[in-house]
Every structure is written in C-alpha cells, then in structure tokens.
N, C-alpha and C positions, 0 to 999 in steps of 0.2 A: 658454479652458478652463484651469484651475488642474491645477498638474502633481499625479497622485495620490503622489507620493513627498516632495510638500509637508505632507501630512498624518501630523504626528509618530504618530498610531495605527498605520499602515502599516509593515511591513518589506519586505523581498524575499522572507522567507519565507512571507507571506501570497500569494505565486504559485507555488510550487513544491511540486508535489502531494507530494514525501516527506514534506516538512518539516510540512505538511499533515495527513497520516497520524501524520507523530510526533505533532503535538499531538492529536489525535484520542484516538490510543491513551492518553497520557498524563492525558488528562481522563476516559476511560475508567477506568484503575484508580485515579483517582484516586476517582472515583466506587462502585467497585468497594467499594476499602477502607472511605470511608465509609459503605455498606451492611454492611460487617462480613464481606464474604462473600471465601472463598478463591478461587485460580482453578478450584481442580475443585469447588467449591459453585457455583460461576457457568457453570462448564462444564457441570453437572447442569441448570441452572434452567434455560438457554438453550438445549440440546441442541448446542451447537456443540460441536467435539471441547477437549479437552483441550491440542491440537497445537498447533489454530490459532488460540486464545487465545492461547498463549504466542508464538508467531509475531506474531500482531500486536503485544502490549505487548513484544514485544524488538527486530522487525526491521520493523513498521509496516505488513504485509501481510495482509491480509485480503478476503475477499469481499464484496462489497456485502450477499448476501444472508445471511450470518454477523453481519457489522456491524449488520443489520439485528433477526437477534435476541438480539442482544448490549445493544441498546439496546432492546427490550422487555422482557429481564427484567431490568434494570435501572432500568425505567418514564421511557424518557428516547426515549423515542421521538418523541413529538411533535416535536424539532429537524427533523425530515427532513421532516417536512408542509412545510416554510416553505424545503425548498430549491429547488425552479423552482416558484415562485408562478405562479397563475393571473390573466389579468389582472381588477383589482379594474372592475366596473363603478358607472355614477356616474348611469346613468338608464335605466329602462327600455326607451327608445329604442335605445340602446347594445347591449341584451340580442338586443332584436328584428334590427335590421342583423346583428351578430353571427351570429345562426342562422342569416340569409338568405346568408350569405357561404361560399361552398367552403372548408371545411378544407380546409388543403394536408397531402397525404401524406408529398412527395415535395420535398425541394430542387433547385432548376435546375441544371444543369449549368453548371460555368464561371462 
C-alpha cells in the first residue's frame, strides 16, 4: 500500500479538523467577496446571525447547520451532497440483494 504522505497533494493539514475549518471559512469569503456581498448582506440572505459569521471567518467555528445555509445562499451547496456518498450501484442485481439485506441501525460493541 503506497504511503498517503507520498502523495505531494497531501499535507498534515488535510487531517486536522481546524485547519480544515480554516480553509473552509477562507474559501467561503473568498466566495463571499466574489459575490460582491458584505458579511451583514450575507448575514441577511442566509438568516445566520451576524456573530457567527464572523466567528467562523475569524476563529473557524461554526454549526453544521449555519454552514449549511451559508452555503445555500451562496449557491454552493451542492459540495456537501458528495460528502458521504451512497454507494454507486453497477447492476440491478446489486439493487435487489441490497433491499433484501437488514440495514444495520446499530454498531457492535467492541
């Protein structure tokens, strides 16, 4: 198995949920700007507070469900459909077995 820190795309900070959030936030106003809009025009269009806009693009904290329409009125929503993918089926067979199989609710203990 090839080491994934062989792959010059890769940092450390691609594992480290701050660092994470930083870029997050930072592609957020970056996006922001390019829409032309201030934080309290965006703070209007999104209903998120005022606050915690600025809490995110300064200290990288935010709610999921603030993030969430922070990146709808911003029309950037779609990234977050593609983040736990479903798996892709490849034959209708696949579909069938599928249904016929107990979702699990619950993970085993231990």
């Amino acid at each position: 198995m090839d080491n994934i820190l062989d792959n010059k795309n890769v940092s450390l900070d691609d594992f480290n949920p701050h660092a994470i959030a930083g870029k997050l936030a930072t592609r957020m106003k970056k996006l922001r700007l390019s829409q032309n809009l201030t934080q309290e025009s965006l703070s209007r269009k999104s209903g998120v507070s005022l606050g915690s806009l600025k809490r995110f693009e300064n200290k990288h904290k935010i709610s999921l469900e603030h993030l969430l329409q922070l990146a709808l009125a911003l029309n950037a929503l779609n990234a977050f459909h593609d983040l736990f993918p479903e798996k892709d089926y490849t034959s209708i067979d696949e579909i069938i077995s599928n249904s016929k199989s107990k979702h699990r609710k619950r993970a085993r203990n231990g």
